[in-house]
C-alpha positions as CSV (number, residue, x, y, z in Angstrom):
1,X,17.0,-15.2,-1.9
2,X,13.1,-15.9,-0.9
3,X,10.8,-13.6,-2.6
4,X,7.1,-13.7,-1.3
5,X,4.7,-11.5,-3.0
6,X,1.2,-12.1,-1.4
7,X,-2.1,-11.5,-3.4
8,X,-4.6,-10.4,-0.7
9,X,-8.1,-11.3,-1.9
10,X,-11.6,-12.9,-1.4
11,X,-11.7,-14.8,-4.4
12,X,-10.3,-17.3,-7.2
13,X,-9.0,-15.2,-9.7
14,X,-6.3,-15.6,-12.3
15,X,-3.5,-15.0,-10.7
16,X,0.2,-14.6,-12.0
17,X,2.0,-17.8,-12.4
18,X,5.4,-16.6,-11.0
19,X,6.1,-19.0,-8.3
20,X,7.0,-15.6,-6.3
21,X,3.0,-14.7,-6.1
22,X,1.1,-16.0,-3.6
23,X,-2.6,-15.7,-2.9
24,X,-3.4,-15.0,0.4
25,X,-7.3,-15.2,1.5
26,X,-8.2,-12.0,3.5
27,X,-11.3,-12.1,5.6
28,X,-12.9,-15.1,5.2
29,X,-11.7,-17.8,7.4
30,X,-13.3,-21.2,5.7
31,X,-12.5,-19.7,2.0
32,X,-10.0,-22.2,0.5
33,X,-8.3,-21.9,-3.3
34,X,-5.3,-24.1,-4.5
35,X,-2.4,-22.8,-3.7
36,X,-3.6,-20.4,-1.4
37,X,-2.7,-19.6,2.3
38,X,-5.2,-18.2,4.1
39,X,-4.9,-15.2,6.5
40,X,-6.6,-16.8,9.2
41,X,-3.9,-19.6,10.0
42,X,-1.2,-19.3,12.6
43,X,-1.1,-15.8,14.6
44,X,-3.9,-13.5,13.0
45,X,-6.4,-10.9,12.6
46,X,-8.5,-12.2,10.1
47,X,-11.6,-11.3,12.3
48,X,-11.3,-7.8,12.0
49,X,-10.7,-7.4,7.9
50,X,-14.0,-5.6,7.8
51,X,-12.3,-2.7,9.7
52,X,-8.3,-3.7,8.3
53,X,-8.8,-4.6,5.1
54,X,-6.3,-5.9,3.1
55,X,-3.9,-4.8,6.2
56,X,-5.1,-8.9,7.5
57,X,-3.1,-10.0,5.2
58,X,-0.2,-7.7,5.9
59,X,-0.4,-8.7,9.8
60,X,0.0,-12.5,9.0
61,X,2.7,-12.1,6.6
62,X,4.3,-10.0,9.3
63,X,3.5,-12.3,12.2
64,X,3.7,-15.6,10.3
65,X,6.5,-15.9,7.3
66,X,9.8,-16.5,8.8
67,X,11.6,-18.2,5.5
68,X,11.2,-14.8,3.0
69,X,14.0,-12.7,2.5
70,X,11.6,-9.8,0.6
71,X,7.7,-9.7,1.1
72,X,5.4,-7.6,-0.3
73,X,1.9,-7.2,-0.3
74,X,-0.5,-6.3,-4.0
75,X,-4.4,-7.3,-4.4
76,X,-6.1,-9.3,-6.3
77,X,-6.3,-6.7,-9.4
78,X,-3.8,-4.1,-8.6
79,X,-0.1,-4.9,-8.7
80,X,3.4,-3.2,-8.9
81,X,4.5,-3.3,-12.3
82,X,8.4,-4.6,-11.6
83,X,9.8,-5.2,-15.4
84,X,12.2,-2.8,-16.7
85,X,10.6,-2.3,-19.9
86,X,8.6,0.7,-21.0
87,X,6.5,1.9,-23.5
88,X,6.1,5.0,-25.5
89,X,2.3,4.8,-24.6
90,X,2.2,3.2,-21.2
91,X,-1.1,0.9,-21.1
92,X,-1.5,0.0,-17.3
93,X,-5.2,-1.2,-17.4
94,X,-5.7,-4.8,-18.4
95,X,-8.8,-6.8,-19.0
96,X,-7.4,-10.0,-18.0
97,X,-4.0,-11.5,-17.1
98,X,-1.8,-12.2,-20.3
99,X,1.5,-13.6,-21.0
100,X,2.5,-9.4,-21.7
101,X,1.2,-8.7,-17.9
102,X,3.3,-11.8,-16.5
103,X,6.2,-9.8,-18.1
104,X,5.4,-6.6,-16.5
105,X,4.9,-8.0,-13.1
106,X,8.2,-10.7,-13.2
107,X,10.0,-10.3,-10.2
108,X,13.3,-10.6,-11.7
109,X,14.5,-7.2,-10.9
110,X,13.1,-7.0,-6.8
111,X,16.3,-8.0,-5.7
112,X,18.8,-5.8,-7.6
113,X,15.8,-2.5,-7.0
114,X,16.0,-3.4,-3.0
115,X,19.9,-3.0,-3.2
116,X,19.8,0.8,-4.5
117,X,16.0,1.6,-2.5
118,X,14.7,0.3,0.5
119,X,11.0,-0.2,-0.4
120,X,8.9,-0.7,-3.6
121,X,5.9,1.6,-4.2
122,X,2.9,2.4,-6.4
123,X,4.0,5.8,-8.2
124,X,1.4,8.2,-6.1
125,X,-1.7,9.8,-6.6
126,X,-1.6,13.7,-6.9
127,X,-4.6,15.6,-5.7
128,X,-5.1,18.7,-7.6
129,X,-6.9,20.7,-4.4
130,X,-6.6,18.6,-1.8
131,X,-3.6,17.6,0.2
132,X,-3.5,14.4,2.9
133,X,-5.3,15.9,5.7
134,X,-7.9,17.6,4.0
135,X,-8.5,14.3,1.4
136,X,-8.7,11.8,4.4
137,X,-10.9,14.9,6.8
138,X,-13.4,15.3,4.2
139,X,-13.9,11.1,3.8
140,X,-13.3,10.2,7.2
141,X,-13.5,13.0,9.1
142,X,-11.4,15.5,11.5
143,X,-12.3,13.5,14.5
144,X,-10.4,10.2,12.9
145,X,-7.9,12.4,11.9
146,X,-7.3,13.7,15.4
147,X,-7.3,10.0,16.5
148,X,-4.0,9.5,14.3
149,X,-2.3,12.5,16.3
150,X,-3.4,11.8,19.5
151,X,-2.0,8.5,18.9
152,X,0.9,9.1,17.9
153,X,1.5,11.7,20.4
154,X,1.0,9.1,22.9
155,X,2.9,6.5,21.2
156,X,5.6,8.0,18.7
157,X,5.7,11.7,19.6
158,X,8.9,12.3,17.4
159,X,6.6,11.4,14.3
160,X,3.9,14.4,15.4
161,X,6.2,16.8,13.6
162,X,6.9,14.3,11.0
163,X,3.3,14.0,10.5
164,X,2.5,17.4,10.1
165,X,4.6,17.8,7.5
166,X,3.6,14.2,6.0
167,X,-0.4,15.4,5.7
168,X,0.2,18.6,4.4
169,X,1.7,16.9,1.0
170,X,-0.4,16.8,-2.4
171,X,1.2,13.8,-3.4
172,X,0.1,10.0,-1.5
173,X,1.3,6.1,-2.1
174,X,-2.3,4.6,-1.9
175,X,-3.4,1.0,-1.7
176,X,-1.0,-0.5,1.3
177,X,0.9,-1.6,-1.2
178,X,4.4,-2.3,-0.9
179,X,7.8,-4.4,-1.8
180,X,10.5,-4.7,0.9
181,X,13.3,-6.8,3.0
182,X,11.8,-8.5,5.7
183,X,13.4,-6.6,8.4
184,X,12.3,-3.4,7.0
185,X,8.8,-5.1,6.7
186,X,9.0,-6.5,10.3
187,X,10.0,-3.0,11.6
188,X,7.5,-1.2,9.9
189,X,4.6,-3.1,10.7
190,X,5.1,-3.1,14.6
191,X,4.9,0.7,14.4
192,X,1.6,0.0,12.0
193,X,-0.1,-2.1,14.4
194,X,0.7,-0.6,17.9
195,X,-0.8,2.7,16.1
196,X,-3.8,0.9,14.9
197,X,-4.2,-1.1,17.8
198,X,-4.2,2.2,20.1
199,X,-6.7,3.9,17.5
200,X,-9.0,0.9,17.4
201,X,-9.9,1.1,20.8
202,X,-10.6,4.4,20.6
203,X,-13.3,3.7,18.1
204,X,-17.1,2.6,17.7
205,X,-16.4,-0.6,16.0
206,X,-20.2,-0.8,16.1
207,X,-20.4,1.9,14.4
208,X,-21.0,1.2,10.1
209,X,-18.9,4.0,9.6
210,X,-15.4,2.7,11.1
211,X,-15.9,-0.2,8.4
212,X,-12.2,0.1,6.6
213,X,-11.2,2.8,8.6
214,X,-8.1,1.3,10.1
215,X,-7.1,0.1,6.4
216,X,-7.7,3.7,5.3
217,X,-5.3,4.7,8.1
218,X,-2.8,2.5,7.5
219,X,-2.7,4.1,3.8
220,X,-1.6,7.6,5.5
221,X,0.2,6.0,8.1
222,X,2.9,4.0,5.2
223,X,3.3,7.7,4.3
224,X,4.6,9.1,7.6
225,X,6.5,6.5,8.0
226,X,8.2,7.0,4.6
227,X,8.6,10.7,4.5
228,X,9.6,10.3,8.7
229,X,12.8,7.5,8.3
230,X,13.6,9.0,4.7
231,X,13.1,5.8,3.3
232,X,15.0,5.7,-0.4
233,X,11.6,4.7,-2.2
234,X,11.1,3.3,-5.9
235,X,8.3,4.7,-7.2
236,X,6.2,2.1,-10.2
237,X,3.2,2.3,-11.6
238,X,0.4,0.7,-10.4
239,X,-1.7,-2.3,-13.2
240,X,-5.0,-3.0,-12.8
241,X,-6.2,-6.3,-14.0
242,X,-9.8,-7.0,-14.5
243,X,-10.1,-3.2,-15.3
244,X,-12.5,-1.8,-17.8
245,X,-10.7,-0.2,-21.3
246,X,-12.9,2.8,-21.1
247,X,-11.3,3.5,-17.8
248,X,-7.7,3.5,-19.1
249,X,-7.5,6.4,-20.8
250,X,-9.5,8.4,-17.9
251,X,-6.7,7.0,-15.3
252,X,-3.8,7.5,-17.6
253,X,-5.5,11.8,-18.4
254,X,-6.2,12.5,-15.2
255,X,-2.8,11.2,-13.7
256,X,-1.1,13.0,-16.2
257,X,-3.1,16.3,-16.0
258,X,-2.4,16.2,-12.0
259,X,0.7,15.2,-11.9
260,X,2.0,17.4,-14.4
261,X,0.2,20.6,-14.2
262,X,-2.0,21.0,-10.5
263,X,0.9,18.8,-8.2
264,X,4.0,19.2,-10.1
265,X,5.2,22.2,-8.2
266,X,4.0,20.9,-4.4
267,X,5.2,17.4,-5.7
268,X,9.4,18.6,-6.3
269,X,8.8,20.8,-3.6
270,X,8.2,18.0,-0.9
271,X,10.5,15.8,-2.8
272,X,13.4,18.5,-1.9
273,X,12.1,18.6,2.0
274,X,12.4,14.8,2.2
275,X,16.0,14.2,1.1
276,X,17.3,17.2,2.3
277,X,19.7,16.9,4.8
């Protein structure tokens, strides 16, 4: 079985040696680094990463890898941590890649996971006040937000309830990150695009502020579509590579300090609505 993991970046970094990982160049259409594909190649968005993101990447490996069984999509310094083995005291902030970070992110175990869950994702953020709607309104504002509705309303209007529900959780998978079959993959991301294709030309793309917007869509969007199809989802934590020590412990307090005192009861509660029934 063919396991693609793509790196989206903009850079040479160190990346993982698993044959698994590939680097995929985001954004930047002459960019070239050994062993590298670059986003801009076969059927492609590359042009519009400064409003997509790292969600470029995500539309070529949708459009363009026909030979892998399981994709998934990470960034150059943040990756799903895939290895089985745990710590008492779970470091997840690494200054550089190391043979114990190689371990952690080993895809060994994709396979067997993907027969018991149907996608792989970062363990979610908690917000201790806000909830989706009211995080992504006070960033973005309730005009994008009504965007997403009005979209979907026109597009998918047995997701409006769905979202609803979705955007008034405390709990979010962040990043676009993500580890699934193919055909999940494939199905998934023509929803993704026809929404973000609808909402993009209902924007300024002039306009500084619609910079990443449609990448900071797609974030709440992976959610609905989760919570919507009951998707069976493995939840991992997230390792940042390249990350300052001093900001370890701060990420590590405040995850705990949210997850288990502010979110815990809005987090088992939604948990119970989505697998019920």
């Amino acid at each position: 079985m063919k396991i693609s993991i793509y790196i989206a970046t903009q850079n040479d970094y160190n990346f993982p040696k698993c044959k698994s990982y590939v680097p995929l160049i985001v954004g930047k259409p002459n960019y070239k680094i050994e062993s590298s594909i670059n986003d801009s190649v076969g059927e492609s968005i590359s042009s519009k990463n400064r409003f997509y993101c790292e969600l470029t990447g995500h539309y070529w490996i949708w459009k363009n890898d026909n030979q892998s069984d399981i994709v998934g999509l990470c960034h150059y310094r943040r990756f799903l941590w895939l290895n089985n083995i745990r710590r008492r005291i779970c470091k997840k902030n690494f200054t550089a890649l190391s043979a114990e970070v190689e371990n952690y992110l080993d895809t060994c175990n994709v396979e067997k996971i993907l027969t018991d869950y149907d996608i792989i994702l970062p363990r979610p953020y908690i917000f201790s006040a806000d909830n989706i709607k009211s995080q992504f309104v006070r960033y973005h504002g309730q005009t994008n937000y009504d965007l997403i509705i009005d979209s979907l309303q026109r597009l998918y209007p047995n997701y409006v309830e769905s979202a609803k529900l979705t955007f008034n959780q405390r709990f979010e998978y962040l990043a676009n990150l993500l580890i699934t079959r193919k055909e999940l993959f494939d199905a998934y991301s023509e929803w993704l695009f026809s929404i973000l294709q609808d909402i993009e030309n209902h924007i300024d793309l002039s306009d500084e502020r619609s910079f990443r917007l449609l990448g900071y869509i797609g974030e709440r969007l992976l959610n609905l579509y989760v919570f919507h199809n009951k998707l069976n989802v493995k939840e991992v934590p997230q390792i940042f590579i390249n990350a300052n020590d001093k900001e370890d412990l701060y990420i590590d307090l405040r995850y705990i300090k949210r997850r288990y005192f502010a979110g815990v009861l809005n987090f088992e509660e939604s948990i119970r609505k989505r697998f019920k029934g």
